[in-house]
Rosetta silent file (secondary structure, phi, psi, omega in degrees, C-alpha in Angstrom):
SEQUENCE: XXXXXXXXXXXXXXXXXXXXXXXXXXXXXXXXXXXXXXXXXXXXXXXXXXXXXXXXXXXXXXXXXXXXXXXXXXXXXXXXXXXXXXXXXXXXXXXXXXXXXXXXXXXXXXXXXXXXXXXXXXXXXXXXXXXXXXXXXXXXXXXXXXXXXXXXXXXXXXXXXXXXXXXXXXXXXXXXXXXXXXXXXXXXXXXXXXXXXXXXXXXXXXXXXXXXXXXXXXXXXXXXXXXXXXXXXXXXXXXXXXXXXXXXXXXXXXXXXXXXXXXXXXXXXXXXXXXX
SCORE:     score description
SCORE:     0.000 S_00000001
   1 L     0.000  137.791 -178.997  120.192   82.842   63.797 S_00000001
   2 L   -81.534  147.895  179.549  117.646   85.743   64.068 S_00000001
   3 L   -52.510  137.403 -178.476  116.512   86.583   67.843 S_00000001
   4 L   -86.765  154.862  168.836  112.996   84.836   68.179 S_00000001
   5 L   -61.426  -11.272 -178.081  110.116   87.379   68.816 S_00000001
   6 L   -81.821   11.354 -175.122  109.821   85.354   72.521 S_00000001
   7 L   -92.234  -59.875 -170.481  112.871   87.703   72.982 S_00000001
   8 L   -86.141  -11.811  165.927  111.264   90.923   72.383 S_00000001
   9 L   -90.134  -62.421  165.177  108.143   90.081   74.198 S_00000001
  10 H   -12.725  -83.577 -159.040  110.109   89.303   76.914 S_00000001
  11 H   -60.043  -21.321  170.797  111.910   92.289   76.879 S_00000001
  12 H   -88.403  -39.161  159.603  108.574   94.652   76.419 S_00000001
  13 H    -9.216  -75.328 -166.306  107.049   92.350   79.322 S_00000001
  14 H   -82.138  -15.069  157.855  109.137   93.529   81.347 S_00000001
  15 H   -51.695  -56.831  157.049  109.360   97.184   79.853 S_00000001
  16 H   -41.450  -47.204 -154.462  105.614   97.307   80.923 S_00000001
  17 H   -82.006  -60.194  162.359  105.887   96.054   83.690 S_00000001
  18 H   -29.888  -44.740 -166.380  108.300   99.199   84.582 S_00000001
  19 H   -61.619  -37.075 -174.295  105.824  101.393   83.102 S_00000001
  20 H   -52.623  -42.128 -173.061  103.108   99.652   85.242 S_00000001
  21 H   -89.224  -10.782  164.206  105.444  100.479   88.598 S_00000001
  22 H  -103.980   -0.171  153.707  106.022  104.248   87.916 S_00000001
  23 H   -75.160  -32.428 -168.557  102.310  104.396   87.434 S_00000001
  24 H   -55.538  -44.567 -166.082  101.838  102.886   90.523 S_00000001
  25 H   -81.455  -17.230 -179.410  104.188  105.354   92.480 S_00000001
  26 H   -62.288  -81.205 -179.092  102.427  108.461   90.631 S_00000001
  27 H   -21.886  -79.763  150.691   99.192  106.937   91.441 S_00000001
  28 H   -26.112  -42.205  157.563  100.126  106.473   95.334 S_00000001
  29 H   -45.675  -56.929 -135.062  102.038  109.860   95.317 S_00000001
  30 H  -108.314  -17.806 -178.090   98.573  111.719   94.203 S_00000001
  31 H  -103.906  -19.537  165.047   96.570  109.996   96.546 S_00000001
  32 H   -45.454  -54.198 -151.146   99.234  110.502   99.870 S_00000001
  33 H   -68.397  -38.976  162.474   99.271  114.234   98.801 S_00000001
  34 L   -46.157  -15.294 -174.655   95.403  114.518   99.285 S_00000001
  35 L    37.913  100.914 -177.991   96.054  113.507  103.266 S_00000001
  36 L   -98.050  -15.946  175.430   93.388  111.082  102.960 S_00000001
  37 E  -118.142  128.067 -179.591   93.473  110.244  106.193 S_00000001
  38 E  -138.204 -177.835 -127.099   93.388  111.860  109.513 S_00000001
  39 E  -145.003  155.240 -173.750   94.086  111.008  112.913 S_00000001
  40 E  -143.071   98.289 -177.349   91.842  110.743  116.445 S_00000001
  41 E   -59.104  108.287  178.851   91.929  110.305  119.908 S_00000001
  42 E  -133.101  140.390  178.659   89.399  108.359  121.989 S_00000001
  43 E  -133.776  133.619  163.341   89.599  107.538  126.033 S_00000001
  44 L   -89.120 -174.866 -169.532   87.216  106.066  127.786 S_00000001
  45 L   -69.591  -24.807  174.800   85.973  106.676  131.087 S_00000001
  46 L   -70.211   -2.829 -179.000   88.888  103.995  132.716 S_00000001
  47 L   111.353   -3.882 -177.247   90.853  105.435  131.156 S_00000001
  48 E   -98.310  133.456 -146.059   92.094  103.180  128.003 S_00000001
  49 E  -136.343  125.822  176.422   92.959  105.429  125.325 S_00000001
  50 E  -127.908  138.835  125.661   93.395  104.958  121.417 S_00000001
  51 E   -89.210  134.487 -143.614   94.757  106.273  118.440 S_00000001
  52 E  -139.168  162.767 -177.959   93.283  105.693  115.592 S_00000001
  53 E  -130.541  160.286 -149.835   92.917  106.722  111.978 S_00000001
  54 E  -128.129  104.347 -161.223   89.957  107.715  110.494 S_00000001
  55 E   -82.930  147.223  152.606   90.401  107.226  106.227 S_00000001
  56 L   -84.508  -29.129 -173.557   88.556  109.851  104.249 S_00000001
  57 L  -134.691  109.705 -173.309   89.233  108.424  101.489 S_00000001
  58 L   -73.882 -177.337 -169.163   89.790  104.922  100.377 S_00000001
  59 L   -71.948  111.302  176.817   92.706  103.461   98.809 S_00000001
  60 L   -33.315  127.603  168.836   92.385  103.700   94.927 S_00000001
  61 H   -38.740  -44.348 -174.663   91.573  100.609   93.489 S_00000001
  62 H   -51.753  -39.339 -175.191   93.656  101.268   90.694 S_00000001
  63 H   -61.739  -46.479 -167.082   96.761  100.612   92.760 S_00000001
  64 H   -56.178  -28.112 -176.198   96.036   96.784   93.107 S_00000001
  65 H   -56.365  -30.429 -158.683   95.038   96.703   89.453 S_00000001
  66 H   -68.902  -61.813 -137.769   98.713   98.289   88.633 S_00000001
  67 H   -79.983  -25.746 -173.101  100.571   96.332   90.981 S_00000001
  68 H   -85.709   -6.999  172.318   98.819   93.450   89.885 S_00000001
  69 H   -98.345  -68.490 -179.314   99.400   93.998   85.743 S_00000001
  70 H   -26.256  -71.966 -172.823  103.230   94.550   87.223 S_00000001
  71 H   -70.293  -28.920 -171.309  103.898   91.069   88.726 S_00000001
  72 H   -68.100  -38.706 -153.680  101.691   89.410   85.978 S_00000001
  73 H   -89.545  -84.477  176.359  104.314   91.439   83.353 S_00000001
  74 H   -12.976  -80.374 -155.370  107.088   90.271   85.371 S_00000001
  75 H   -66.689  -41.326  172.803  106.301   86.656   85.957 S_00000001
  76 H   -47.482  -47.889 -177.357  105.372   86.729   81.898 S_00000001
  77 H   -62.695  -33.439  169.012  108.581   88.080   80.984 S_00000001
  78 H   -76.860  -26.976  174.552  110.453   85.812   82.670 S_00000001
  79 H   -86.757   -2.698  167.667  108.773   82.722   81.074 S_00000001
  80 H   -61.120  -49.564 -166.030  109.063   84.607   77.466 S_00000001
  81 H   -85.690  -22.532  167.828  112.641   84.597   77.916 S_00000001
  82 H   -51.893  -44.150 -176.999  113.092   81.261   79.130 S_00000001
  83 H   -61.031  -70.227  178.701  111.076   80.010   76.074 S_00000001
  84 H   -43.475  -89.478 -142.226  113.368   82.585   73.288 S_00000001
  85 L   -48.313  -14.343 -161.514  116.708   80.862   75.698 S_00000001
  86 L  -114.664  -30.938  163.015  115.514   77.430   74.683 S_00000001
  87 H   -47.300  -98.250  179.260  115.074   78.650   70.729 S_00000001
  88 H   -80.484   51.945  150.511  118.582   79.443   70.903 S_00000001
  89 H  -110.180  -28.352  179.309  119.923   76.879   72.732 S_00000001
  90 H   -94.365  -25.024 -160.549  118.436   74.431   70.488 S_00000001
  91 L    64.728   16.317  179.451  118.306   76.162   67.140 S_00000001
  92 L  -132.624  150.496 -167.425  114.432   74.952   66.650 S_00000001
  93 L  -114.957   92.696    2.690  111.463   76.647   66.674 S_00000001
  94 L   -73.955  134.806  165.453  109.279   75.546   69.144 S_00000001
  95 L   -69.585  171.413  170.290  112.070   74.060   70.952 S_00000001
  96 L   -50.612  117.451 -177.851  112.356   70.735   72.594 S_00000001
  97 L    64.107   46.233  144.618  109.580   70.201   75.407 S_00000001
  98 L   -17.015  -40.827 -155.670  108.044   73.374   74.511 S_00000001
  99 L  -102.956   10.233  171.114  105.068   72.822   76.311 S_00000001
 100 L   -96.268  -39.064 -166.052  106.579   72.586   79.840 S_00000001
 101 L   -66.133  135.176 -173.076  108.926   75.374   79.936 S_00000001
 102 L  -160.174  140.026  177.448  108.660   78.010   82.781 S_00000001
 103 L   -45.732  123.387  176.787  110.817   79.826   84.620 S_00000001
 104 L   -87.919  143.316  155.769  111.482   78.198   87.826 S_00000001
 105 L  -130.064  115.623 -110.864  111.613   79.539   90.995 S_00000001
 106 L  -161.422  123.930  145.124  112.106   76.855   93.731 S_00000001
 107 L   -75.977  -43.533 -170.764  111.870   77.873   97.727 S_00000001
 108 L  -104.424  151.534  136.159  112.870   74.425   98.536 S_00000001
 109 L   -40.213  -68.934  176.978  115.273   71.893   97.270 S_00000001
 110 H   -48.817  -40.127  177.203  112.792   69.447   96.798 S_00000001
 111 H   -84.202   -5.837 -173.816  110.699   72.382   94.232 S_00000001
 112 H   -86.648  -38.278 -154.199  114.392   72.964   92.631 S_00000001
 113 H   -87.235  -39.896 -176.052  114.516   68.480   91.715 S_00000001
 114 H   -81.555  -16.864  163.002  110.676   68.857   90.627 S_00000001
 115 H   -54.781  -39.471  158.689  111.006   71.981   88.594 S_00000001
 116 H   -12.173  -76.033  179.890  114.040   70.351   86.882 S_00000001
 117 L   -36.745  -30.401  175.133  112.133   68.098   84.849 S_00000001
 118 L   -62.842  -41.082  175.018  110.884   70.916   82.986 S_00000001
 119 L   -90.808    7.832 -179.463  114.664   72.102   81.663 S_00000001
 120 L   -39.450  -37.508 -162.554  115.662   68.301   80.885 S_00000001
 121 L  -114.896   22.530  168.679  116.227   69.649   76.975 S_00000001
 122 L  -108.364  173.927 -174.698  118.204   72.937   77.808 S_00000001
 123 L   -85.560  163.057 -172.149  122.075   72.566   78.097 S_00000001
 124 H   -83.335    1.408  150.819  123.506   72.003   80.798 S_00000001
 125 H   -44.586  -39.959 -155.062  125.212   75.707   81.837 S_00000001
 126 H   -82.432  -52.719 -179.221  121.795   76.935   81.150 S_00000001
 127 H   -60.523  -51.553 -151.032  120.388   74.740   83.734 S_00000001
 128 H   -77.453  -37.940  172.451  123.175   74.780   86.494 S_00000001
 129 H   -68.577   -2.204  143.403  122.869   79.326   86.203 S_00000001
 130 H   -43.345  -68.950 -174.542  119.287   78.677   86.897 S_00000001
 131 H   -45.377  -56.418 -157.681  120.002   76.736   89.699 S_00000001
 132 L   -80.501   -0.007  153.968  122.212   78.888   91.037 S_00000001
 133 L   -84.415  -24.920  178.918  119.616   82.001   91.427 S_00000001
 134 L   -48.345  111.419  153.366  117.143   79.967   92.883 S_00000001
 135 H   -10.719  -63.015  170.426  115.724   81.489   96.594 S_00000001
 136 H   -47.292  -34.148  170.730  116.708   78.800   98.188 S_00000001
 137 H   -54.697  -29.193 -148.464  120.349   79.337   97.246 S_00000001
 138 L   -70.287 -177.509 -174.703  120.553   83.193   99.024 S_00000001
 139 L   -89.916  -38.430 -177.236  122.105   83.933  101.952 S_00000001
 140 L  -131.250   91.849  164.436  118.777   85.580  103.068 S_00000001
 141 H    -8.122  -66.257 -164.040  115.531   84.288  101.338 S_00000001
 142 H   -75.264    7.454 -177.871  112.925   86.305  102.638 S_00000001
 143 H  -106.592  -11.496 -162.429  114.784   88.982  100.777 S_00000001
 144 L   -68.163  146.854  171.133  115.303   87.175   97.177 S_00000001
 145 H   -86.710  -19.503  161.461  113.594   88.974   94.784 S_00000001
 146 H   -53.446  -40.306 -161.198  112.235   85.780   92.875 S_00000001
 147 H   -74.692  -29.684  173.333  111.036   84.752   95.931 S_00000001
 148 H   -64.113  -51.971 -156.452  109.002   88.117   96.408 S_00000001
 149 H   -87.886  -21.784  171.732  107.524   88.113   92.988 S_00000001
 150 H   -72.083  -12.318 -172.190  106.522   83.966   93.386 S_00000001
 151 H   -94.548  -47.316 -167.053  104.675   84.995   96.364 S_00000001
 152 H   -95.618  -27.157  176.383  103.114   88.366   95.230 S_00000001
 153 H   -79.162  -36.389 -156.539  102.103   86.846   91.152 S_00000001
 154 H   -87.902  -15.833  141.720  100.984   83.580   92.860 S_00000001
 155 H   -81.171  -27.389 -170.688   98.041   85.370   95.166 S_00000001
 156 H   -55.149  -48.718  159.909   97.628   87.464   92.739 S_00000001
 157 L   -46.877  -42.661 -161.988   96.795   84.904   90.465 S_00000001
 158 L  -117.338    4.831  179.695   94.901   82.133   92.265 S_00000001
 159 L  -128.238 -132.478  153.416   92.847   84.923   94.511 S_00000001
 160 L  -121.485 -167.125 -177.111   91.676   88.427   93.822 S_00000001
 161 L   -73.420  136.544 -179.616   93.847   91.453   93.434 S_00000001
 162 L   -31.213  116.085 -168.846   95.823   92.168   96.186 S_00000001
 163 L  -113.455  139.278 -144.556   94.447   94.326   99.209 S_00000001
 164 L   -99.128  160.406  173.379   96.588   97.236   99.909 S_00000001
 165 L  -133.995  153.083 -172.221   96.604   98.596  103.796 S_00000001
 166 E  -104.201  156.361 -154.604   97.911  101.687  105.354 S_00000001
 167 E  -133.967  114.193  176.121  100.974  100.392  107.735 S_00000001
 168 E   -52.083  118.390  156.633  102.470  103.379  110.288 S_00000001
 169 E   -67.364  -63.850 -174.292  106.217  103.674  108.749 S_00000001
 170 E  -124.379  143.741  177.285  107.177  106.085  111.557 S_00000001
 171 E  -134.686  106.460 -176.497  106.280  107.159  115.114 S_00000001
 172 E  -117.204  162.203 -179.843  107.690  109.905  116.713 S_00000001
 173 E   114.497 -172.649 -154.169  107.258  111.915  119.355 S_00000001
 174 E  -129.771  164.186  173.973  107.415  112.432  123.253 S_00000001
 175 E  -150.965  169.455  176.357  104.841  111.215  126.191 S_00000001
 176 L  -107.294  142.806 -168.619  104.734  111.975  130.131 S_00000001
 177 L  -112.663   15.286  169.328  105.287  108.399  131.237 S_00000001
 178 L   -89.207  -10.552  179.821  103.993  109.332  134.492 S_00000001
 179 L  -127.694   -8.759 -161.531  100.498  110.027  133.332 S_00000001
 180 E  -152.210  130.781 -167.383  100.179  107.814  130.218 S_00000001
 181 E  -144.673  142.578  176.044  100.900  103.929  130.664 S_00000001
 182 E    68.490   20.916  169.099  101.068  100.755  128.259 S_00000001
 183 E   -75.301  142.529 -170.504  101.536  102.504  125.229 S_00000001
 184 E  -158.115  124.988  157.596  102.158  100.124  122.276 S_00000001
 185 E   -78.515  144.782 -178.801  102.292  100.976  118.549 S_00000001
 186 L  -105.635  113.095 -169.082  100.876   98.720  116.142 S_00000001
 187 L   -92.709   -7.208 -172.385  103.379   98.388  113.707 S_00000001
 188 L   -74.592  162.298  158.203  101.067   95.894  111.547 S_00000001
 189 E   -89.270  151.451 -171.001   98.633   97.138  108.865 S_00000001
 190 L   -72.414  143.521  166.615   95.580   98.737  110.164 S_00000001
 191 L   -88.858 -159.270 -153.547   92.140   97.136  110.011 S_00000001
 192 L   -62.540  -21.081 -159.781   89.063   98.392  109.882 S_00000001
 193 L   -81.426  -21.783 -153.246   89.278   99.852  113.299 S_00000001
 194 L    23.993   38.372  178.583   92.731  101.780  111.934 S_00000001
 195 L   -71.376  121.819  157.288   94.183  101.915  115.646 S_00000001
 196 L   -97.213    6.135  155.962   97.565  102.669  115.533 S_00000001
 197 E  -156.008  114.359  172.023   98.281  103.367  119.367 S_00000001
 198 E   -86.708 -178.671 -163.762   96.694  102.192  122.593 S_00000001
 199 E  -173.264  156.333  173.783   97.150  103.671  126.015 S_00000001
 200 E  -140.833  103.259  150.193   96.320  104.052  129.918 S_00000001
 201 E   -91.880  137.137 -155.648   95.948  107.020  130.755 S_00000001
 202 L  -102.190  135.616  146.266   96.042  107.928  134.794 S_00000001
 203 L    89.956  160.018 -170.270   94.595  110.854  136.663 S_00000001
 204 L   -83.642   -8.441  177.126   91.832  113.394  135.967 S_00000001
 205 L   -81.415  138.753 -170.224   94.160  116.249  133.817 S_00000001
 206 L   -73.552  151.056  168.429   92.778  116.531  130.171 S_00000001
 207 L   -64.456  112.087  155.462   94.813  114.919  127.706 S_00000001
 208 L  -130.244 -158.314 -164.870   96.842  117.611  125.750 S_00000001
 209 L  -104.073    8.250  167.432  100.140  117.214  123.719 S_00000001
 210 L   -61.693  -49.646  153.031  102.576  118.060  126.829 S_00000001
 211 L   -13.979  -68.825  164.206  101.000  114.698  127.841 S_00000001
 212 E  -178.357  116.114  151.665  101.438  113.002  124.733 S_00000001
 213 E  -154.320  141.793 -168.028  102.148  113.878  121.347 S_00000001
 214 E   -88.360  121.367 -173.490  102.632  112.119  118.590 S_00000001
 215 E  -133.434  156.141 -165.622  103.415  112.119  114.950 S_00000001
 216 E  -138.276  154.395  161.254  103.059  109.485  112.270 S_00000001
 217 E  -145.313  115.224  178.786  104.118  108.702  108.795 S_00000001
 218 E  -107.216  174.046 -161.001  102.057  106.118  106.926 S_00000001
 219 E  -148.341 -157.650 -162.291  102.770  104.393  104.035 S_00000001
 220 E  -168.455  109.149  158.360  100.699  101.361  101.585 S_00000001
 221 L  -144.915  143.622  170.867  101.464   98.022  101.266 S_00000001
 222 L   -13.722  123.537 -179.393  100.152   94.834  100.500 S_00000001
 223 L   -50.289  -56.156  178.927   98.072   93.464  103.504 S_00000001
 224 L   -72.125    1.711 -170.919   99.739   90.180  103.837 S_00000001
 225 L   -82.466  147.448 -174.195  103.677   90.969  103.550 S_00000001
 226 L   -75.629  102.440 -175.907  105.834   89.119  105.697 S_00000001
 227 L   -96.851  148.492 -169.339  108.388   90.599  107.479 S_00000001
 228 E  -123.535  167.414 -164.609  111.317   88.806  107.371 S_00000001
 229 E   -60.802  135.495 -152.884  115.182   89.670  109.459 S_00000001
 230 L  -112.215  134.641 -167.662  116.424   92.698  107.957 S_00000001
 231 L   -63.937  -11.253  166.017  120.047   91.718  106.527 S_00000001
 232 L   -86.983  -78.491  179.374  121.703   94.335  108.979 S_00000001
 233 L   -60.249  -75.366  -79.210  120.067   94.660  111.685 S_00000001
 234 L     3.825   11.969  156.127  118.139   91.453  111.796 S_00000001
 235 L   -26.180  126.190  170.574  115.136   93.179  113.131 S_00000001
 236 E   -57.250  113.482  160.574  111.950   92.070  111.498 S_00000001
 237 E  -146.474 -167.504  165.994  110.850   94.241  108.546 S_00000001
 238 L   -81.018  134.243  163.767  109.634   94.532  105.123 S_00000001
 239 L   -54.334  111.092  179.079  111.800   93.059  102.430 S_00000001
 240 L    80.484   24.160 -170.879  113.385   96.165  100.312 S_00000001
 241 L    69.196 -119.697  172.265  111.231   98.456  102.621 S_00000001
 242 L   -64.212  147.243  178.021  108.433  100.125  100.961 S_00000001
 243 H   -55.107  -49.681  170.101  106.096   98.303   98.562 S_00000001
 244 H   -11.208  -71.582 -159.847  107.321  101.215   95.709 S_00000001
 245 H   -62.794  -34.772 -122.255  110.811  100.334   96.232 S_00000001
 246 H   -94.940  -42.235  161.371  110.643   96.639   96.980 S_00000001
 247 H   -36.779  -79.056  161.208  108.466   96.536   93.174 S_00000001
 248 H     7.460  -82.913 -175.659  111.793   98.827   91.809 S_00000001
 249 H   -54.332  -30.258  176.941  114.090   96.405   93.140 S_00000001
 250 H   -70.766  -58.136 -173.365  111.871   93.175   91.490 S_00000001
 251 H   -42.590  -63.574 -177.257  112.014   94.844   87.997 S_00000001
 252 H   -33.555  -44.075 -151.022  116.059   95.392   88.448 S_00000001
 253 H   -90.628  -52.180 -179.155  116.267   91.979   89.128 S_00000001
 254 H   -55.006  -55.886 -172.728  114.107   90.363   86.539 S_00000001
 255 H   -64.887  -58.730  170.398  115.633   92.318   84.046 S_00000001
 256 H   -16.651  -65.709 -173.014  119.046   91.334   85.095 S_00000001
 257 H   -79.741  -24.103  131.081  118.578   87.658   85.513 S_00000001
 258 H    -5.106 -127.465  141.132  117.054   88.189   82.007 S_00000001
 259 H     6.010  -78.733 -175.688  119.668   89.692   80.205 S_00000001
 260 H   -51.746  -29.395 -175.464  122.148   87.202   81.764 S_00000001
 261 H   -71.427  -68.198 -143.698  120.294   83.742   80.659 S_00000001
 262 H   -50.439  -39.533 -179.008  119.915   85.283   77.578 S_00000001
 263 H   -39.910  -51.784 -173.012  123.866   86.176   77.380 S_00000001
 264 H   -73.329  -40.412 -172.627  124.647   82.652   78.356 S_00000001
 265 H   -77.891  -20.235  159.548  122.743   80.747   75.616 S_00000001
 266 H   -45.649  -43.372 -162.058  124.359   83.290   73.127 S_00000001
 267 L  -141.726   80.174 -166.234  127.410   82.976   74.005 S_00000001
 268 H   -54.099  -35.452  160.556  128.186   79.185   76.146 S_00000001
 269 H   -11.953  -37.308 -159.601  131.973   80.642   76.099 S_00000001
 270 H   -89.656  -32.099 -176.351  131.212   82.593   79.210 S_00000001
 271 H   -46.891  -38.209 -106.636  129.688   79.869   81.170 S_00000001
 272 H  -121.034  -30.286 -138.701  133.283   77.919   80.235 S_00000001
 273 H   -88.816  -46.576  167.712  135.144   81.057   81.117 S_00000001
 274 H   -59.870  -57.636  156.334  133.547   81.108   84.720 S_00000001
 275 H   -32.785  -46.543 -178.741  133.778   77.321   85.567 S_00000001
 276 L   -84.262    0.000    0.000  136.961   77.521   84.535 S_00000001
């Protein structure tokens, strides 16, 4: 049987969708390199002290457009290839239940038994390696990459394009803790205000950097991500780190789980070969 063209969209889907995420990191790269941002001290007369960052420049627009043609590419690609997996599982063109089929991705049990209904006409290997990818299955969720890309295409989709924030990655540096009290980094993304460290400072000697200084590294991600227990540590962070990477890491995966479906309805042997 010849490979349906819902094969080959698939597969440029998600080819785009790369191209879309090494635009992204160019894009981001070119706008870091400008130091768009720069950084400011204010104390008041008690004595409560902030740092804060003061953007010169806002965040290119462009990235949400990118990131948001990325996950769009993604979530498309995967429902291309489900449709081409169900062509040649069936041998018919539009396959059986045509007009339902979508990739699933299920958080819950309960979205894995209603998502079901939708594969009712694919066989059943094809179904149970679905199942068996499914978020809910991992050992750590907040980390699945389905589950990342159902979360980031599904605002994308149903809102506006995603708004990106600058988030301090790293904070370094030394303080006299004898003069400077209550310091706390905001580890969050910054708002409008962009404070990234409060303070109480004590005593009448001007603030210099014997005192306290400080160095930052900031970084761009999606306002709303979640941090979830980091699989080592279990420390709360961002899943796959940086947004850059954590995209990277979606593509690998997509393509993968891709690939493999496709593998299986080619060739139901392997499915036989693993069961058994």
């Amino acid at each position: 049987m010849k490979p349906p063209r819902e094969l080959s969209v698939s597969r440029a889907r998600i080819s785009r969708a790369q191209d879309n995420i090494k635009e992204f990191a160019q894009v981001l790269s070119e706008y870091l390199e400008h130091r768009p941002s720069g950084i400011r001290v204010d104390i008041d007369e008690r004595g409560r002290g902030a740092i804060r960052v003061e953007r010169r420049e806002p965040i290119p627009d462009q990235l949400s457009i990118l990131l948001g043609e990325a996950l769009q590419n993604l979530r498309s690609g995967l429902d291309n290839c489900l449709y081409a997996v169900a062509i040649i599982d069936s041998g018919t063109n539009p396959p059986p239940g045509a007009s339902q089929l979508q990739w699933p991705i299920a958080i819950t049990p309960k979205e894995w038994t209603a998502n079901k209904k939708r594969l009712q006409y694919l066989s059943p290997h094809l179904i149970e390696a679905l199942h068996r990818i499914q978020p809910f299955q991992a050992e750590s969720p907040g980390w699945n990459c389905l589950r990342i890309l159902h979360d980031l295409a599904r605002i994308d989709r149903h809102r506006v394009a995603h708004e990106l924030a600058m988030r301090p990655e790293n904070v370094k540096g030394t303080y006299d803790k004898k003069v400077i009290h209550d310091l706390k980094i905001n580890e969050g993304a910054l708002d409008d205000e962009g404070i990234v460290v409060t303070f109480t400072k004590v005593g009448q000697e001007a603030l210099t950097p014997k005192l306290l200084d400080l160095k930052f590294d900031f970084d761009i991600d999606v306002r709303e991500v979640e941090l979830v227990p980091h699989i080592r540590t279990g420390k709360p962070s961002r899943p796959w780190g940086s947004l850059d990477n954590r995209l990277k890491v979606m593509c690998i995966a997509v393509e993968d789980y891709a690939d493999g479906l496709v593998e299986l309805a080619q060739s139901p042997e392997l499915a036989r070969a693993v069961d058994g």
